[in-house]
OpenMM code with the backbone's topology and positions (N, CA, C; nanometers):
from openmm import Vec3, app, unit

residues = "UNK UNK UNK UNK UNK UNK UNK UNK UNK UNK UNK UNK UNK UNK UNK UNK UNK UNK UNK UNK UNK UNK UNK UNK UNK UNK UNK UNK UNK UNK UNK UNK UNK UNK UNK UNK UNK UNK UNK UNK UNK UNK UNK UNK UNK UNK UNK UNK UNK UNK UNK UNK UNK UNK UNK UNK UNK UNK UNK UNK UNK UNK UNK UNK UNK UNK UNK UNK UNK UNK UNK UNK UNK UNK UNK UNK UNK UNK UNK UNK UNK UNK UNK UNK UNK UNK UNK UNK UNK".split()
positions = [
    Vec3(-0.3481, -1.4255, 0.1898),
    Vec3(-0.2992, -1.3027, 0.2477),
    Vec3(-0.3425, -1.2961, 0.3931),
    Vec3(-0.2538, -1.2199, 0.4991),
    Vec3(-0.2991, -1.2322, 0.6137),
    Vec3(-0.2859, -1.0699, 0.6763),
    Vec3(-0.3770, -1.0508, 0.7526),
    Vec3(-0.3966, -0.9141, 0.7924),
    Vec3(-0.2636, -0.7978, 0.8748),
    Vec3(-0.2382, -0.7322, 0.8249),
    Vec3(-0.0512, -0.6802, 0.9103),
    Vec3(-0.1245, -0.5393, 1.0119),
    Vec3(-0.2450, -0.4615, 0.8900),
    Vec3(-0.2593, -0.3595, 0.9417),
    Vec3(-0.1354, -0.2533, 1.0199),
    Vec3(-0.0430, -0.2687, 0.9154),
    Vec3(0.0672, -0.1814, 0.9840),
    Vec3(0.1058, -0.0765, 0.9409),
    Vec3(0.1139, 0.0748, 0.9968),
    Vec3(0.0764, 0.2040, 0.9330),
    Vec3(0.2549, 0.2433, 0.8927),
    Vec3(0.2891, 0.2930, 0.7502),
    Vec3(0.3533, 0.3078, 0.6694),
    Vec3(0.4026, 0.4256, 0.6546),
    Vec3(0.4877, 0.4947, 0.5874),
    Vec3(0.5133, 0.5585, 0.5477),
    Vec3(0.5065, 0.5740, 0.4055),
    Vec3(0.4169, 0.6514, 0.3211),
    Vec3(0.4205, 0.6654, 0.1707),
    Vec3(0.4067, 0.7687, 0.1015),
    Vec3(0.5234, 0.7548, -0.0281),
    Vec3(0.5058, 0.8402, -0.1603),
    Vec3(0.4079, 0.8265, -0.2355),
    Vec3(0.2949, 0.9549, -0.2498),
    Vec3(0.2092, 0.9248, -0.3145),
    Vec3(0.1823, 1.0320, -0.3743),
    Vec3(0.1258, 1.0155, -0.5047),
    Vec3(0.0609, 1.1730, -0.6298),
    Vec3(-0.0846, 1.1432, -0.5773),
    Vec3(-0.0771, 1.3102, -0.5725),
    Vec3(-0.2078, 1.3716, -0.5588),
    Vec3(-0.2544, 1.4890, -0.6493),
    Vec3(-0.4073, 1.4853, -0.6887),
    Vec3(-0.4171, 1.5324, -0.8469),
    Vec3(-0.5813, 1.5897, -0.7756),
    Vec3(-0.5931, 1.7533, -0.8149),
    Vec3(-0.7254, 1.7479, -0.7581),
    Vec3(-0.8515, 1.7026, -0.8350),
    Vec3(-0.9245, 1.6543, -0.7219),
    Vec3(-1.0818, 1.5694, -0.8183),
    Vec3(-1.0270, 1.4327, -0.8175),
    Vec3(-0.9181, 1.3620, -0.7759),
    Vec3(-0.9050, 1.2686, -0.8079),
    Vec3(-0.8569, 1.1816, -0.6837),
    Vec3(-0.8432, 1.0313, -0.6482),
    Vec3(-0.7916, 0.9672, -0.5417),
    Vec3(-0.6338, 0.9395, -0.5878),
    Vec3(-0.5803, 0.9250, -0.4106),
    Vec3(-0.4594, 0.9429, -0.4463),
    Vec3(-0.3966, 0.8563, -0.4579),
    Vec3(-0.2620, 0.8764, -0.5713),
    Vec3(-0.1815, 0.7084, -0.6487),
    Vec3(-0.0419, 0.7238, -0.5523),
    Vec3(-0.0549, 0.5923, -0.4893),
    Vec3(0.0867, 0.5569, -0.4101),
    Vec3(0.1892, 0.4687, -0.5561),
    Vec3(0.2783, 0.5668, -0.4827),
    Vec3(0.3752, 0.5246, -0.5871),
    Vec3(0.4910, 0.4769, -0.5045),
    Vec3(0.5191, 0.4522, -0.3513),
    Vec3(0.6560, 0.4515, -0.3000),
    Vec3(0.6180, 0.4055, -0.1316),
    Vec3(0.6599, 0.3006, -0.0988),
    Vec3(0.6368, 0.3133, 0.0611),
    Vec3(0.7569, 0.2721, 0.1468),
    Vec3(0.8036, 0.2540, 0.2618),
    Vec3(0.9219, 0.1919, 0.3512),
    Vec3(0.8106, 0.0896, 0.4293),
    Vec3(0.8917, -0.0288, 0.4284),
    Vec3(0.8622, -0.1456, 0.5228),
    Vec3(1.0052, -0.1344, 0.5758),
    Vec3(1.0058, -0.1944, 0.7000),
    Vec3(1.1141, -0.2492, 0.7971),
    Vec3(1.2966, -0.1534, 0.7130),
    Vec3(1.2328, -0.0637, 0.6853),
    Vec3(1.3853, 0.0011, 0.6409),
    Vec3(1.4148, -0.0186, 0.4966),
    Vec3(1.3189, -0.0760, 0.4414),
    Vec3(1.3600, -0.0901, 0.2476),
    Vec3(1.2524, -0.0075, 0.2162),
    Vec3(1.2601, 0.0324, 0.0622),
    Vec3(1.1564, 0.1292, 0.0276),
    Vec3(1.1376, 0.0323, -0.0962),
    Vec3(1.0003, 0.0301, -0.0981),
    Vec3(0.9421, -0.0815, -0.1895),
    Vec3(0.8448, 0.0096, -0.3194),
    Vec3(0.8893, 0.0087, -0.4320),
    Vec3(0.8576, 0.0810, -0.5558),
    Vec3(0.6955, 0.0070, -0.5293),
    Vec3(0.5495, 0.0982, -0.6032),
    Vec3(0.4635, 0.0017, -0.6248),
    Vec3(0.4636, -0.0198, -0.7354),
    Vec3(0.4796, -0.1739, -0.8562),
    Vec3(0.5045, -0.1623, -0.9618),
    Vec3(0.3752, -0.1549, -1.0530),
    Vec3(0.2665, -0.2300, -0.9637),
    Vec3(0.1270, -0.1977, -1.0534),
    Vec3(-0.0079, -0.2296, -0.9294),
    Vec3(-0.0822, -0.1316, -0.9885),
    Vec3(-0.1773, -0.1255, -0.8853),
    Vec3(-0.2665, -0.2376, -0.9353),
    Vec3(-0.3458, -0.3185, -0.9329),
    Vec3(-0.4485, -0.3923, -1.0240),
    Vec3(-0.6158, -0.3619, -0.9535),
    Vec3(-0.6207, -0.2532, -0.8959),
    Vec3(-0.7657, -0.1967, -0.9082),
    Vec3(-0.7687, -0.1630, -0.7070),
    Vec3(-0.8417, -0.0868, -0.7247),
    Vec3(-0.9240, -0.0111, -0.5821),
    Vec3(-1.0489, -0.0111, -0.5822),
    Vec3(-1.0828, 0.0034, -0.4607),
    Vec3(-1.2037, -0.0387, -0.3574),
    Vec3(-1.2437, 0.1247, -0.2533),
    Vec3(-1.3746, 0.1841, -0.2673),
    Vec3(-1.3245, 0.2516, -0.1618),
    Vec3(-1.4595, 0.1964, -0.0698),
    Vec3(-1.3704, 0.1616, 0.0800),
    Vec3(-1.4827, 0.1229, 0.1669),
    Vec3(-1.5389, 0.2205, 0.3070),
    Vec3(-1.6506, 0.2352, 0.3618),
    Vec3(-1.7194, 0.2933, 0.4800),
    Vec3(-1.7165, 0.1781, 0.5913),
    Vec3(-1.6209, 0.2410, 0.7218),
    Vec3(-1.7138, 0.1986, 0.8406),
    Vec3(-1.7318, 0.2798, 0.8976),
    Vec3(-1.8768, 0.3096, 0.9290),
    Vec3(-1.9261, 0.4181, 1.0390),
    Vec3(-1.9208, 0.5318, 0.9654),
    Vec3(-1.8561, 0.6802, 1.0720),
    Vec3(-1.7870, 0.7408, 0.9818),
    Vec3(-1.6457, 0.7796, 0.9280),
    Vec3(-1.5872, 0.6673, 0.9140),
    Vec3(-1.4695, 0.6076, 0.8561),
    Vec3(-1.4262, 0.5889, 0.7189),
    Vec3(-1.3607, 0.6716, 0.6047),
    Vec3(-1.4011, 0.6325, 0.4472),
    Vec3(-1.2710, 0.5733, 0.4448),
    Vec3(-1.2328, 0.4651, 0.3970),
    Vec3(-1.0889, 0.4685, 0.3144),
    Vec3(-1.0747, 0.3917, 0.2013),
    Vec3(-1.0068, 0.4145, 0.1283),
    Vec3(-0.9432, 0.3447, 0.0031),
    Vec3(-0.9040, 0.2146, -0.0301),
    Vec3(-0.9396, 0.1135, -0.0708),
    Vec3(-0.8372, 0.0201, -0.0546),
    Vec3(-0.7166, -0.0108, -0.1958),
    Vec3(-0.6248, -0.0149, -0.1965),
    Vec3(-0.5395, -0.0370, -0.3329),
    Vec3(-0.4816, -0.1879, -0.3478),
    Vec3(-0.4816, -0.2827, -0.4557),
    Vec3(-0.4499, -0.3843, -0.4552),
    Vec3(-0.3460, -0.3532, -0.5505),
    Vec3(-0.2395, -0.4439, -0.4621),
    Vec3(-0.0926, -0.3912, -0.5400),
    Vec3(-0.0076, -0.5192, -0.5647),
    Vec3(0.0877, -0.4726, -0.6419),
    Vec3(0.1681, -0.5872, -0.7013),
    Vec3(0.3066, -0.5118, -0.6934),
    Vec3(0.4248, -0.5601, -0.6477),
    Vec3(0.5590, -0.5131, -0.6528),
    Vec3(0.6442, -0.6409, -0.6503),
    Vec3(0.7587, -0.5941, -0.6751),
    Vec3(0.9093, -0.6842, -0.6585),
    Vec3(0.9718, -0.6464, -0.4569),
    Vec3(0.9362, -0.7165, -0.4128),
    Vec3(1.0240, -0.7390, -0.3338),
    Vec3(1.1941, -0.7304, -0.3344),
    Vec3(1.2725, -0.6048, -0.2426),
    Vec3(1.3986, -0.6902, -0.2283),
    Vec3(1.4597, -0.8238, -0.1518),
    Vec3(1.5590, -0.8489, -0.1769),
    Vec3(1.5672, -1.0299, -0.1683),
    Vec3(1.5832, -1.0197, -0.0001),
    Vec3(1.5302, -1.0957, 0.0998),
    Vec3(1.5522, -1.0881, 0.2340),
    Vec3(1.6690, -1.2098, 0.2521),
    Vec3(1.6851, -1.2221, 0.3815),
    Vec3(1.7453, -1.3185, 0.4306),
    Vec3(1.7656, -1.4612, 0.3863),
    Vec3(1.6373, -1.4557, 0.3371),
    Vec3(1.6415, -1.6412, 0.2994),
    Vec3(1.6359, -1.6404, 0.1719),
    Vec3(1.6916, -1.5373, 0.0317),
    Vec3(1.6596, -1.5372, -0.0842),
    Vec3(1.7777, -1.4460, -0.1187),
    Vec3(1.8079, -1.4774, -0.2231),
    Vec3(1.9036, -1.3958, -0.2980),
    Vec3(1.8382, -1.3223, -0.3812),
    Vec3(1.6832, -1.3608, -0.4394),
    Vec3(1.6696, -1.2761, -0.5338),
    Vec3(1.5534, -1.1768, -0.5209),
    Vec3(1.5140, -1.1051, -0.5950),
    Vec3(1.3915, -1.0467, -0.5354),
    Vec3(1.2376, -1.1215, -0.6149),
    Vec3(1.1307, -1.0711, -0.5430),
    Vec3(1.0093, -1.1400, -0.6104),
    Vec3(0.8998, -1.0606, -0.5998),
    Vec3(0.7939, -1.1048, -0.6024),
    Vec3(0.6945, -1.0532, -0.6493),
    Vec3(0.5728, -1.1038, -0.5498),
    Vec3(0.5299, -1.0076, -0.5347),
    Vec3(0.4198, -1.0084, -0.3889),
    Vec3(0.3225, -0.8840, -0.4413),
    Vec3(0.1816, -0.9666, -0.3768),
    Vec3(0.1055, -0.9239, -0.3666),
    Vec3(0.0310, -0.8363, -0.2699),
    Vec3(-0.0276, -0.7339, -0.2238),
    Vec3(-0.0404, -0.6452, -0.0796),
    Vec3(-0.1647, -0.5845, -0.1377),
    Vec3(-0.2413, -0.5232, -0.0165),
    Vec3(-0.2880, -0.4630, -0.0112),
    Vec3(-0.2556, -0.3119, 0.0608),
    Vec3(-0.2671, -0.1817, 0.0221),
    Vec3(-0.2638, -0.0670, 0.1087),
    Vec3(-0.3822, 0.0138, 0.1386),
    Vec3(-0.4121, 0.0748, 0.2704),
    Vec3(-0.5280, 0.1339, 0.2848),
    Vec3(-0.5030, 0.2797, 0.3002),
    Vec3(-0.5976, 0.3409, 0.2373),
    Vec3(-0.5800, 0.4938, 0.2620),
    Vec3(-0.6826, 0.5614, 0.3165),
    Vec3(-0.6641, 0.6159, 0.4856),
    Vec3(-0.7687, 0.6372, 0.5118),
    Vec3(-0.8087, 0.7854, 0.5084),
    Vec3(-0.8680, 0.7924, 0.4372),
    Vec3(-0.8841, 0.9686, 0.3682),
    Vec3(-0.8911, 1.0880, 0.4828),
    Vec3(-1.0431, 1.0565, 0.6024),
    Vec3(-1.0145, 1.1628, 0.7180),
    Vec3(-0.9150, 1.1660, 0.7908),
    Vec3(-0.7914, 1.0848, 0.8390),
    Vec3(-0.7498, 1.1010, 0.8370),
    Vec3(-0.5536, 1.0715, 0.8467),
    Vec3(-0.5996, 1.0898, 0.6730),
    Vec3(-0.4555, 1.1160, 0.5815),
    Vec3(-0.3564, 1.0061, 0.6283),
    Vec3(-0.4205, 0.9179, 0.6329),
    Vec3(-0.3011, 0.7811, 0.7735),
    Vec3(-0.2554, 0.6653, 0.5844),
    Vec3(-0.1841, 0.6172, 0.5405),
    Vec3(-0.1455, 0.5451, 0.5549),
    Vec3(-0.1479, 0.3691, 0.5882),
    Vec3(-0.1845, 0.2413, 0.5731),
    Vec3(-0.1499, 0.1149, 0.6315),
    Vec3(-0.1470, 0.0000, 0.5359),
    Vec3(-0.0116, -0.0704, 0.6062),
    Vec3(-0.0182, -0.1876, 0.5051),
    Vec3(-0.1111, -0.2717, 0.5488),
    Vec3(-0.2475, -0.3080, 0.4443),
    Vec3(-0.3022, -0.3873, 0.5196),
    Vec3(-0.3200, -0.5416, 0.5300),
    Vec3(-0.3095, -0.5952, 0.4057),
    Vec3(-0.2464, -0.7254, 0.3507),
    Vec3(-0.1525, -0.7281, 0.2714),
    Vec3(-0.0555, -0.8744, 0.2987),
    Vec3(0.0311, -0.8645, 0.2562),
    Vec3(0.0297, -1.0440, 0.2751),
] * unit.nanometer
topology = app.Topology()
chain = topology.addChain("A")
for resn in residues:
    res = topology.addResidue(resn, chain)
    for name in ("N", "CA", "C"):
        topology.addAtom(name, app.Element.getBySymbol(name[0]), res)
């Protein structure tokens, strides 16, 4: 995986007492379902808190593929403030 750090746009449930589940984001103009999370991280720098989510989805098929697939990403959620980023991918 290589670092994109690129800030997103996302659908996400929020439940109080609890961290919040992305369920929906847009890359480059497609909106990419998340199909399974396989576990979170929450990390500190400084005073900096954020989330990390390790995710699994289907890709739609780009340019060089007809079909769609399956990729692995990371998303960060940075809680103070409320931002959003794809961070591996």
């Amino acid at each position: 995986m290589k670092i994109v750090s690129k800030d997103i746009s996302v659908i996400a449930v929020f439940h109080p007492g609890k961290q919040p589940i992305p369920y929906r984001f847009k890359l480059e103009n497609k909106e990419i379902q998340v199909d399974e999370i396989l576990g979170t991280e929450r990390v500190s720098f400084g005073n900096s808190s954020s989330i990390i989510y390790y995710c699994e989805s289907n890709f739609p098929p780009d340019s060089s593929s007809e079909c769609s697939y399956a990729k692995r990403y990371e998303l960060k959620y940075h809680i103070g403030e409320c931002r959003w980023t794809l961070y591996k991918i």
